[in-house]
N, C-alpha and C positions, 0 to 999 in steps of 0.2 A: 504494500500500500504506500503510496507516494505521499511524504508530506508526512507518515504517521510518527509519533515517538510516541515511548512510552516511560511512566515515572511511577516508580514505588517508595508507595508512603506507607509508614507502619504508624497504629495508633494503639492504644492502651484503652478498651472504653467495656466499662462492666463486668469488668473482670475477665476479658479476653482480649487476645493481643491479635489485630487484624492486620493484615498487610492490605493497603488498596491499590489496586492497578490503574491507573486510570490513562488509557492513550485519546491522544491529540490528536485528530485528525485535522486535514486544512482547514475545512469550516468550523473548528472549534467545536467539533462534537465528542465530548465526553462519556465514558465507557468506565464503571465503575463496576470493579468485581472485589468482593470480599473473601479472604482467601483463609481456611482454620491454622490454625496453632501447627498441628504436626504438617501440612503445607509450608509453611510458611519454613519452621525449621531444615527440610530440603532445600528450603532456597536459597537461606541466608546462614544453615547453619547451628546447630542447638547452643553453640557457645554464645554467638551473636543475637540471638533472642533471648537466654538467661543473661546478657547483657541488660539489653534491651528492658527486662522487665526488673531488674534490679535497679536500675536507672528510673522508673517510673514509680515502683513499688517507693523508693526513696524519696521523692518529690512531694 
């Protein structure tokens, strides 16, 4: 797809940690997917999410 990127955001909300997907197409259409926990860990890693939640849980 021409023109598309895409960017992952992770959030903390409820007690679960979401990664969101969200790609940019040219007209600025948004594509929001919510990704679970053990996903999320493949992607980024089980270290870098008990990062992540250490990080939050502290805040």
């Amino acid at each position: 797809m021409v023109g598309a990127r895409s960017v992952i955001e992770i959030q903390w909300s409820r007690g679960r940690l979401f990664v969101k997907v969200l790609t940019t197409i040219t007209r600025a259409i948004h594509l929001e997917k919510n990704i679970d926990y053990e996903l999320t860990m493949s992607l980024i890693g089980e270290s870098s999410c008990q990062a992540i939640l250490r990080y939050y849980c502290s805040a």
